[in-house]
Backbone as numpy.savetxt, mean C-alpha at the origin, in Angstrom:
# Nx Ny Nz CAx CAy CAz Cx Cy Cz
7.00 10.28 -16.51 7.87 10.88 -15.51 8.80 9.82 -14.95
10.21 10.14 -14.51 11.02 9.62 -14.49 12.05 9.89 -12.82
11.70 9.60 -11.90 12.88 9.59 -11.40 13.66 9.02 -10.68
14.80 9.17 -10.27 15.96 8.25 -9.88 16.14 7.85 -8.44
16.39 6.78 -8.02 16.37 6.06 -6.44 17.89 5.23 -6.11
18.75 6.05 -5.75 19.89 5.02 -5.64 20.53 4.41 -7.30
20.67 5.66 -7.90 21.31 5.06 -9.44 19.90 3.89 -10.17
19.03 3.69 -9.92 17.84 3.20 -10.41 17.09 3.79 -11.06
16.75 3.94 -12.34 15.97 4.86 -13.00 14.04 4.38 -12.63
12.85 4.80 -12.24 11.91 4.48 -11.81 10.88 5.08 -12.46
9.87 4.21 -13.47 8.92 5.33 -14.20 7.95 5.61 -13.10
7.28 6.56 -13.34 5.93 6.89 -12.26 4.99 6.25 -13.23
3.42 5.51 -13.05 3.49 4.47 -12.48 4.67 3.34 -12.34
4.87 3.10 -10.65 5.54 1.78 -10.81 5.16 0.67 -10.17
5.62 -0.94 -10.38 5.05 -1.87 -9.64 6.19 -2.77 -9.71
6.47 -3.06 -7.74 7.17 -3.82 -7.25 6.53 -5.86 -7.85
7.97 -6.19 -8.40 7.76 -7.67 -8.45 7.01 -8.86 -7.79
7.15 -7.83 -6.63 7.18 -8.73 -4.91 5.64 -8.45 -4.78
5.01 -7.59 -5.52 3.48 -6.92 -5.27 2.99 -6.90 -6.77
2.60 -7.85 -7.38 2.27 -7.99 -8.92 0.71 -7.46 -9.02
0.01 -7.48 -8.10 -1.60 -6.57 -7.93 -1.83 -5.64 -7.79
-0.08 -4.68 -7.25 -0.77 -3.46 -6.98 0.58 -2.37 -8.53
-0.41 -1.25 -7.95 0.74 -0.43 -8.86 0.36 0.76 -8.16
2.02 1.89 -8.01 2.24 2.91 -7.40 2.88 3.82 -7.78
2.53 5.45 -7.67 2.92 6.19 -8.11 3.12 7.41 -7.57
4.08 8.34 -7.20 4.30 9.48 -6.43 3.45 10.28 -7.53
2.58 10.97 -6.11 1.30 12.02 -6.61 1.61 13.67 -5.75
1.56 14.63 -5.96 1.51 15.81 -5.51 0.17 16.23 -5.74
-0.44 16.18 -4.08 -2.19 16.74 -3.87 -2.12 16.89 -2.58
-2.81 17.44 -2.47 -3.27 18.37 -1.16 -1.78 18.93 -0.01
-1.11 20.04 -1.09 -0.46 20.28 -0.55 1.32 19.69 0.18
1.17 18.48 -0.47 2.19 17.78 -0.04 2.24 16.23 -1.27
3.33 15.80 -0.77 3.48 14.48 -1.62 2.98 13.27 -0.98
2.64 12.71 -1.58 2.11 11.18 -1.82 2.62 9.93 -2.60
2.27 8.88 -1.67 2.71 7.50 -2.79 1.25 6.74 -2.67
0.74 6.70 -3.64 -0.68 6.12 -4.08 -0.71 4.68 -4.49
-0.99 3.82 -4.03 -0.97 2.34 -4.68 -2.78 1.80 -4.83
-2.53 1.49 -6.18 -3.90 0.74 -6.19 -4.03 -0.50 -6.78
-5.12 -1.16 -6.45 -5.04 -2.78 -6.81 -5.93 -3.47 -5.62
-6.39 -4.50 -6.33 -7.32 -5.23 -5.70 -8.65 -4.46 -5.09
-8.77 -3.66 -5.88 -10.05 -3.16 -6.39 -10.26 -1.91 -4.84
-9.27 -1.41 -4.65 -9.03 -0.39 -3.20 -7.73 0.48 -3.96
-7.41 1.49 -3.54 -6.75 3.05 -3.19 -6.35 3.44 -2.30
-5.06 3.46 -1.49 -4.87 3.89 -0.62 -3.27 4.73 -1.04
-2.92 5.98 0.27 -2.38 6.57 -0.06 -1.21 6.89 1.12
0.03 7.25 1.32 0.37 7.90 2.60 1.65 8.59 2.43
2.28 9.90 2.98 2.63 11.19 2.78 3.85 10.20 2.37
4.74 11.10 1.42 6.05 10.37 1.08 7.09 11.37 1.27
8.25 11.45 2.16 9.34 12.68 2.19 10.48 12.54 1.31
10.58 13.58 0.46 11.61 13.77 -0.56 13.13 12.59 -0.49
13.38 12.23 0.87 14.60 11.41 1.30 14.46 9.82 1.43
12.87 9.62 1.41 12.31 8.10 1.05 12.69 7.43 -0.07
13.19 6.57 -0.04 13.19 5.35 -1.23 11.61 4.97 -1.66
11.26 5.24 -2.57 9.68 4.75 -3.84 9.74 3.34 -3.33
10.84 2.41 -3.37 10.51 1.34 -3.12 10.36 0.47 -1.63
10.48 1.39 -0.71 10.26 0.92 0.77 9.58 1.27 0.82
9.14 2.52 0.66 7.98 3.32 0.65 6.46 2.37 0.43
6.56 1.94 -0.76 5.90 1.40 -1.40 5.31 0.10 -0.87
6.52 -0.30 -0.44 6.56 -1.90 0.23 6.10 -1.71 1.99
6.19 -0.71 2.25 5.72 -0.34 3.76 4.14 -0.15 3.74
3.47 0.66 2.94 2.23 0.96 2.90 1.44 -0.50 2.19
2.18 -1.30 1.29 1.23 -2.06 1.14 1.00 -3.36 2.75
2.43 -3.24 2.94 2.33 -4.18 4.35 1.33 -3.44 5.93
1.20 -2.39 5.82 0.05 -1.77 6.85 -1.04 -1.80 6.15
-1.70 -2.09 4.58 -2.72 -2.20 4.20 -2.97 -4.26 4.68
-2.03 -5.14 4.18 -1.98 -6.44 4.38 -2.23 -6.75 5.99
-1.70 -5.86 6.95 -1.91 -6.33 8.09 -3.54 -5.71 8.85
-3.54 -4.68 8.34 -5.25 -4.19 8.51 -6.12 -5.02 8.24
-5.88 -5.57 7.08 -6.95 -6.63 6.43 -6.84 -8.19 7.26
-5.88 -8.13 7.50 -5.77 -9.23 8.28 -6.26 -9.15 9.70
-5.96 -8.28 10.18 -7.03 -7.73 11.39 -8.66 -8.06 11.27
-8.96 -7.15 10.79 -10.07 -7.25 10.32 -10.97 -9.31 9.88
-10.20 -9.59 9.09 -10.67 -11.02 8.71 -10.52 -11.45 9.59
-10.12 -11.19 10.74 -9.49 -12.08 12.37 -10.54 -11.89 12.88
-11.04 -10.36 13.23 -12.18 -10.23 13.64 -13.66 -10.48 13.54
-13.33 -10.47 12.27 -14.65 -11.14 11.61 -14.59 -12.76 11.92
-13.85 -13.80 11.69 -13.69 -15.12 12.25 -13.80 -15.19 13.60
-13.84 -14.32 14.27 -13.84 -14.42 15.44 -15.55 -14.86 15.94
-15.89 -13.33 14.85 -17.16 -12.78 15.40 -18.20 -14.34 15.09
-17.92 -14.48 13.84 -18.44 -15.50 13.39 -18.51 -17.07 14.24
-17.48 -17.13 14.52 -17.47 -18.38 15.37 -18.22 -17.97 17.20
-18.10 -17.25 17.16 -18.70 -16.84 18.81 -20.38 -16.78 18.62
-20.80 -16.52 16.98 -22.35 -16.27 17.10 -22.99 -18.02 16.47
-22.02 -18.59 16.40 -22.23 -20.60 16.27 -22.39 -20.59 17.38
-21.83 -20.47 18.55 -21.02 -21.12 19.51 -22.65 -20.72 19.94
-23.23 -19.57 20.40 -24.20 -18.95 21.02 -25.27 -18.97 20.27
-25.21 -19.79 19.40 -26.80 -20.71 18.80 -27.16 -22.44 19.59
């Protein structure tokens, strides 16, 4: 499947340069559309509207997956150093 973004021809699966781990693909399920990226051994997904660019799109959801995780590892360093501290 094939389609077009700004005179750009785009196969479905696709994978941004800038993101060489993941790969993404507009999915139609549950009623609505989707942009699905997977890689690094996780799946995640979030609604895509007909007037979106595939490739911001793409590049947006992996950066709210990058900053979650980064959350998270914050918290965990956190946790970790506070249960040294309180030995």
């Amino acid at each position: 499947m094939f389609f077009k973004s700004r005179d750009v021809h785009i196969s479905n699966p696709f994978k941004l340069y800038w993101k060489k781990n993941w790969t993404f693909q507009i999915v139609h399920m549950e009623g609505g559309i989707h942009i699905e990226a997977k890689g690094l051994g996780v799946s995640i997904r979030a609604p895509f509207e007909p007037n979106d660019n595939p490739m911001i799109a793409a590049d947006s959801l992996i950066l709210r997956e990058e900053k979650n995780r980064q959350s998270l590892y914050n918290s965990w360093k956190l946790k970790r150093s506070n249960q040294k501290i309180n030995m």
